[in-house]
C-alpha positions in Angstrom: 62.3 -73.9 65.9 61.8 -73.1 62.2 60.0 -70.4 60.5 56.6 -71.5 59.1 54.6 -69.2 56.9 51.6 -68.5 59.1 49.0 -70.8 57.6 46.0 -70.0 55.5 42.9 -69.6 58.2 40.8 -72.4 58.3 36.6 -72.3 57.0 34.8 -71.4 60.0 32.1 -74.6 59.9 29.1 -72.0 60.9 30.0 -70.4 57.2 29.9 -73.4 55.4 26.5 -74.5 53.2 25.6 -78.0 53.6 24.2 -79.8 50.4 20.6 -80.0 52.2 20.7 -76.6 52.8 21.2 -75.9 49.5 18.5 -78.3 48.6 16.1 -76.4 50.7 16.7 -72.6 49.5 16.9 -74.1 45.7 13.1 -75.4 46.4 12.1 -72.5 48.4 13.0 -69.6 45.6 11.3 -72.0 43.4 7.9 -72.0 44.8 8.0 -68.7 45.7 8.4 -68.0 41.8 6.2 -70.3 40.5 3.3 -69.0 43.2 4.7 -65.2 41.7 3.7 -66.5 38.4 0.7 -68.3 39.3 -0.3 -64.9 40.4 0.4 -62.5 37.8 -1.5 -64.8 35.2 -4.1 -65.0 37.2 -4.3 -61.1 37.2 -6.9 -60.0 34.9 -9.9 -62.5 35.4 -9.6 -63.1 39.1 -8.8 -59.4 40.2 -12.0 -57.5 38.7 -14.6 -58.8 40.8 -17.3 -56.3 40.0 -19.0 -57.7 37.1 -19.7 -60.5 39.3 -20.9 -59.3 42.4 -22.6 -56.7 40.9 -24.0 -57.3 37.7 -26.8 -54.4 37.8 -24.1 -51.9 39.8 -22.0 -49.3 37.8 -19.3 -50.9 35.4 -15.6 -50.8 36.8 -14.3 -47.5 36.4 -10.6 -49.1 36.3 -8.9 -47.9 33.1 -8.6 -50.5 30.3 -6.2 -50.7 27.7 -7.6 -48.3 24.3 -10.3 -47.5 27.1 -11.6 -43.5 27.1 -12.3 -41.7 30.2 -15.6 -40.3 30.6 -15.6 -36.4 31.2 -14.6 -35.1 34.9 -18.1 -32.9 34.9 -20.1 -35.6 33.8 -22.3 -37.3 36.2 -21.9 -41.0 35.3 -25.6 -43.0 35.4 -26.0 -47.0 36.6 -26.5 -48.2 32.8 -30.5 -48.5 32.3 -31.7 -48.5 28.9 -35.0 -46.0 28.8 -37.9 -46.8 27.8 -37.7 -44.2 24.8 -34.5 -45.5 23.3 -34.4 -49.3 23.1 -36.5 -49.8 20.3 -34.6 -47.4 18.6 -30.6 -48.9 19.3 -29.6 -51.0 16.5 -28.6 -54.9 17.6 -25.1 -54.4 18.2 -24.9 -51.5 20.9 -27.3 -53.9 23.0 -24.9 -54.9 26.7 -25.0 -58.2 27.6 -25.0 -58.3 31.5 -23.0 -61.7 31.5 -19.9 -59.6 29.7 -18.1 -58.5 32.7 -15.4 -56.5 31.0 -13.6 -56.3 27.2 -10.5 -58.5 26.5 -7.3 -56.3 26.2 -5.5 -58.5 23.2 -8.0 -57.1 21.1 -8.5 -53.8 19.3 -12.1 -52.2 20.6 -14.9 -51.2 18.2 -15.3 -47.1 18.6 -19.1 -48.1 19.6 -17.9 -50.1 22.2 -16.0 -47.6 23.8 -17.5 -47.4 27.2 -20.7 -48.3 28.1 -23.2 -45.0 28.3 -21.8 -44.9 24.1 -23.9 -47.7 23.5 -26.8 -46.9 25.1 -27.6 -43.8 22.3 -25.5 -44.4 19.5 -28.1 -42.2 17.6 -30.1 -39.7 18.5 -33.6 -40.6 19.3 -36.5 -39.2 17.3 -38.7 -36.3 19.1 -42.3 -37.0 19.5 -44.6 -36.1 17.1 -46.6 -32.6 17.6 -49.6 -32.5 15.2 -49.6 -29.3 13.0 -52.5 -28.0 11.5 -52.7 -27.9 7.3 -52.5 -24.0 7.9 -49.6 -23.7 10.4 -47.5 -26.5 7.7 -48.3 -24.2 4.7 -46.7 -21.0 6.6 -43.9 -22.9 7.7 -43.5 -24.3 4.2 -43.8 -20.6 2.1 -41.1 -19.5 5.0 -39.0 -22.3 4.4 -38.9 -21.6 0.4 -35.8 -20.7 -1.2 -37.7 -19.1 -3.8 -39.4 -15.3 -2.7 -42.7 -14.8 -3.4 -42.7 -11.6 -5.5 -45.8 -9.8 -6.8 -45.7 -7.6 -9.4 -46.6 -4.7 -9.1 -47.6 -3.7 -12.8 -49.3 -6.8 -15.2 -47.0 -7.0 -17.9 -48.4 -6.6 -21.8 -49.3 -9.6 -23.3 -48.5 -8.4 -26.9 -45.5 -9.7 -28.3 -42.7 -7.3 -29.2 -42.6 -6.6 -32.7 -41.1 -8.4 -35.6 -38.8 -6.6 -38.3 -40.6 -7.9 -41.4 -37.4 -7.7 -44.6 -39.6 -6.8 -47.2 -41.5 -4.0 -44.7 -39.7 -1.1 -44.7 -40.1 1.5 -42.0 -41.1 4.2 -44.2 -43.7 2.0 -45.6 -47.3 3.8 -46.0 -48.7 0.5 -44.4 -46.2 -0.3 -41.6 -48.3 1.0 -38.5 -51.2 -1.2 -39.9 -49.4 -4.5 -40.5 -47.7 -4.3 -37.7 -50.6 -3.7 -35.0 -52.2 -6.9 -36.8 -49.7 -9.2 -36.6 -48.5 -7.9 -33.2 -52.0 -10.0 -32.6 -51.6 -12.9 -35.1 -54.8 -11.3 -37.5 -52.2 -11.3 -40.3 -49.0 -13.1 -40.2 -46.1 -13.4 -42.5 -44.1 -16.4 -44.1 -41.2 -18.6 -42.9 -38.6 -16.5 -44.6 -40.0 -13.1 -42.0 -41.3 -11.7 -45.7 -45.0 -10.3 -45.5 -45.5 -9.4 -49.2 -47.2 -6.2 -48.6 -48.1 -6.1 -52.1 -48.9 -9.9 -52.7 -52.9 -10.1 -53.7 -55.5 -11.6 -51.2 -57.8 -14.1 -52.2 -61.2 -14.9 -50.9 -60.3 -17.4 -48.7 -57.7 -15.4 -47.4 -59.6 -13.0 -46.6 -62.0 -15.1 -44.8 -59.6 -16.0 -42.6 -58.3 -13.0 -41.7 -61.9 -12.3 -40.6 -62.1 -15.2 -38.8 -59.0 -13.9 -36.8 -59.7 -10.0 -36.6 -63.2 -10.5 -35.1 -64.7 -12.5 -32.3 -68.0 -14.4 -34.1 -69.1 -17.4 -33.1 -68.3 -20.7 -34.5 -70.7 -21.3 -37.5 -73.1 -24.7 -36.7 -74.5 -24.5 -40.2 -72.3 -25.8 -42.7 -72.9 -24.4 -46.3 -72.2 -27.5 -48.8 -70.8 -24.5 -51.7 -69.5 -27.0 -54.5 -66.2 -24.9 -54.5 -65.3 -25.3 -51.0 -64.2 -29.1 -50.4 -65.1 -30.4 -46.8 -61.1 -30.9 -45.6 -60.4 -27.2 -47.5 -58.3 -25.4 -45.1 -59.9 -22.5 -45.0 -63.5 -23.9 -44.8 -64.2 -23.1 -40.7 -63.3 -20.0 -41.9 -65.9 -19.3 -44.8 -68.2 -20.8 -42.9 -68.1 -18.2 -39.9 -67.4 -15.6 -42.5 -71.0 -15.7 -44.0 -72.7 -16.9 -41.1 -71.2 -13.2 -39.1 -72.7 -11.0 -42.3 -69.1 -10.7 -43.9 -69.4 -12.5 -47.0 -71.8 -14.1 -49.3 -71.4 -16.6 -52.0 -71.9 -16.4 -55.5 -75.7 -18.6 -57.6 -75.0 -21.9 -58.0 -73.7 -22.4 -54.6 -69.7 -21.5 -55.4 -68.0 -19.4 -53.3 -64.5 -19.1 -55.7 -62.5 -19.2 -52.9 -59.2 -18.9 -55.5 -60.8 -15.8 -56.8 -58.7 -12.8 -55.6 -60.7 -10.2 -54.0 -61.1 -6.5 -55.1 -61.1 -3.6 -52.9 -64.8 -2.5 -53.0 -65.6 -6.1 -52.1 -63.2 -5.8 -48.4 -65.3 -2.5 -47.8 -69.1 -3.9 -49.0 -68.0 -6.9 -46.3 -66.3 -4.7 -44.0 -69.2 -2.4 -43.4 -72.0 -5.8 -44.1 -70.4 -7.3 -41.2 -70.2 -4.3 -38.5 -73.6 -3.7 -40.2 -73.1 0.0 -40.5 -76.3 1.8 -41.9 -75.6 3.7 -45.7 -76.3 7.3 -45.4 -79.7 8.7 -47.1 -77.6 10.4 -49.1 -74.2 8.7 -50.6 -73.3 10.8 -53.7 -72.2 13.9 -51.7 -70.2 11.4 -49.6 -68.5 9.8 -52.5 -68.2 12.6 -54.6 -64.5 12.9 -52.5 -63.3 10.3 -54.6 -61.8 11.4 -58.2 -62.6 7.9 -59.1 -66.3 7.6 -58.0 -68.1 6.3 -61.4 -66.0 3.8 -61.6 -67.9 2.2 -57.9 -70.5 -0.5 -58.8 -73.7 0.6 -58.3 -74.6 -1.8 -55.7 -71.6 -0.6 -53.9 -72.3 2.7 -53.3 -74.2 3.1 -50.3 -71.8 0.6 -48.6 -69.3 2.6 -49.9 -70.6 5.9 -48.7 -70.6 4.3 -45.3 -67.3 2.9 -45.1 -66.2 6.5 -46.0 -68.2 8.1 -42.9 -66.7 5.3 -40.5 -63.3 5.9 -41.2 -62.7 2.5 -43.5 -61.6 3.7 -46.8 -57.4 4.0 -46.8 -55.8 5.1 -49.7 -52.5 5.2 -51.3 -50.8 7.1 -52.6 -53.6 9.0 -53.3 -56.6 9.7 -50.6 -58.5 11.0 -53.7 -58.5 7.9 -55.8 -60.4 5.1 -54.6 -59.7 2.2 -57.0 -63.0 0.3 -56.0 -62.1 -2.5 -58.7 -58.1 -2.9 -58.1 -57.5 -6.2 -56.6 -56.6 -5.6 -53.0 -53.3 -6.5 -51.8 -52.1 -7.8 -48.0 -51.3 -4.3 -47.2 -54.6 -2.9 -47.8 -56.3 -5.5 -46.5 -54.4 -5.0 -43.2 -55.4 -1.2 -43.3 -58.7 -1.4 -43.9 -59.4 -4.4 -41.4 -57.6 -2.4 -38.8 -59.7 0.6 -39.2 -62.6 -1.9 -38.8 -61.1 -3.0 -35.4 -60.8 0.6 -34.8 -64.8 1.2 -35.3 -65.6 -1.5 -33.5 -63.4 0.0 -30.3 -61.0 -3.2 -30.3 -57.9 -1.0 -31.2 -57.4 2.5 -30.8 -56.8 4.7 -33.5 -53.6 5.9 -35.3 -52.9 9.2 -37.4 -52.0 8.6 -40.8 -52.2 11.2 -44.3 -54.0 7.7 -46.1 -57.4 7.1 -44.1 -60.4 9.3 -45.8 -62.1 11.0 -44.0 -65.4 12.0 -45.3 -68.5 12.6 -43.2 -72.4 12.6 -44.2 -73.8 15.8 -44.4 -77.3 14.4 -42.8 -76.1 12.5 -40.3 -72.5 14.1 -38.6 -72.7 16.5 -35.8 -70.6 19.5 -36.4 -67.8 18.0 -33.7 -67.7 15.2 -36.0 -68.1 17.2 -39.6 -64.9 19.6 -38.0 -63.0 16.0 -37.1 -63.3 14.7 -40.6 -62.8 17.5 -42.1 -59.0 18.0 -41.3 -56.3 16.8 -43.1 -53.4 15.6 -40.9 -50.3 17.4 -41.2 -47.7 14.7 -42.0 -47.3 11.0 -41.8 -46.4 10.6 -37.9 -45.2 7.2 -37.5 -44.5 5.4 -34.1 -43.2 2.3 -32.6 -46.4 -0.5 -31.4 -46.0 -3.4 -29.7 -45.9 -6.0 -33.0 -44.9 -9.4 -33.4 -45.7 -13.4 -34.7 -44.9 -14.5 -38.3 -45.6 -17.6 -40.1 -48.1 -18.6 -42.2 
């Protein structure tokens, strides 16, 4: 016998895989892949059968894909449009019912979130409460950013006063002009002058008349051949003489140029407040150093003006002038002390106003009144503006 290596072991025929066999298991793990696949693409619209067995039910509350969960306290509603809120839903948060669910391969609108965010996506209006007209104006005054303030003291109405260049403040006449044209009776010129000592003309004068008193508008025109009819100052003469103040001259001229004295402002002064002479003028103005040189037909006019308070002179209280053309300051004194007489302004103290009283007709409270002589010239601060003119 010889030694043979043991041989290699023969394949058992139960281990061996047949070509059919082969076949066959090839076949089967292909249809089982191919029903796999069938399957899994067939996932997302043959799964979710909600939306179509119930189309009127409560959406799936599977999660989706960019899909936001509704709150864990929230009590989730079937989705019913009210009544209240349809009309007001704009077009594109409307449902369709025949939508079952949103496509995942596409990104989601944030108003198509989940469905109870379409059903409001604004807030609907409240009904209407009628409010009465009363109740709407409370609730408007309350809603006013602005406070309603009353105030408790009615401010002046006079403007504040205006530093004239040419007015000094120790002027004799400051207190006078600046009362008037606190008032707009007498005003100053564009370059805030006043030309206190600047003459005054007829016209002039009747229109610081026409702005000193309250007279009624003249309805009578007076045709003077003087005066044109588009003068400046005709409204003015014409309510001038139709009030008493001023008269014109024969021939129907007025001289309306023609500057105006100082007896002439006191005869119209005391014409137009229609002040009575005294029965006996000479003792009256027998105070003036100057008094022959008053025209005669002045003199009881004169007397008068010197009773009332009228008659302000300077530098002098003694010397009248009666035939010195009358400047813008004296004018302003004397119409004030008119204003004065006439209670429309109250009075001030000054070392320049005469103050002579009739014998026959003062009391003795009035005689011992005019009889003093004020002590110095106290000057204060009034309540003055306006200038132009």
């Amino acid at each position: 016998m010889t030694n043979r290596p043991p041989s290699e072991p023969e394949s058992s025929q139960k281990t061996a895989l047949g070509f059919d066999e082969f076949i066959a298991i090839l076949v089967a793990f292909t249809t089982i892949g191919a029903i796999l696949f069938w399957s899994l693409s067939r996932k997302d619209s043959s799964w979710n059968l909600n939306g179509l067995l119930l189309p009127d039910s409560t959406p799936s509350r599977s999660v989706q894909p960019n899909q936001a969960l509704p709150s864990p306290t929230a009590k989730v509603e079937p989705y019913a449009v009210p009544n209240n809120v349809l009309p007001y839903s704009p077009p594109d948060a409307v449902v369709e019912p025949k939508t079952p669910s949103l496509p995942t391969n596409r990104a989601i609108p944030s108003r198509e979130v989940l469905p109870f965010a379409q059903v409001i996506p604004t807030q609907p209006p409240q009904p209407q409460i009628p409010v009465s007209p009363s109740t709407e104006l409370e609730s408007s005054i309350k809603s006013s950013a602005l406070p309603l303030v009353t105030p408790a003291k009615q401010k002046s109405i006079i403007p504040p006063p205006i530093a004239f260049n040419d007015v000094p403040d120790n002027f004799w006449g400051r207190r006078f002009i600046d009362v008037l044209s606190s008032r707009g009776i007498i005003k100053g010129f564009s370059d805030y002058s006043f030309r206190p000592n600047q003459p005054v003309n007829r016209a002039e004068f009747a229109a610081i008349l026409e702005k000193a008193f309250d007279q009624e508008p003249s309805k009578t025109a007076i045709a003077f051949q003087d005066v044109p009819t588009k003068f400046w100052a005709t409204p003015a003469i014409n309510q001038a003489i139709s009030a008493g103040f001023l008269k014109g001259y024969p021939e129907k001229t007025f001289k309306p140029q023609q500057n105006i004295s100082r007896v002439q402002v006191l005869v119209a002064l005391v014409s137009g407040l229609n002040l009575k002479a005294p029965t006996s003028p000479n003792p009256i103005i027998s105070v003036y150093k100057d008094a022959k040189d008053i025209p005669t037909y002045a003199i009881g006019k004169i007397a008068a003006a010197t009773t009332n308070g009228l008659v302000v002179n300077y530098p002098n209280p003694q010397i009248l002038d009666p035939n010195k053309v009358a400047s813008r300051a004296e004018v302003a004194a004397m119409i004030h002390q008119a204003l004065v007489k006439r209670g429309k302004l109250e009075a001030i103290t000054s070392p320049n106003i005469v103050r002579r009283p009739s014998p026959t007709q003062a009391s003795p409270k009035i005689s011992s009144e005019f009889s003093q002589t004020p002590k110095s010239n106290q000057k204060g601060k009034l309540s003055v503006g306006d200038s132009s003119q």
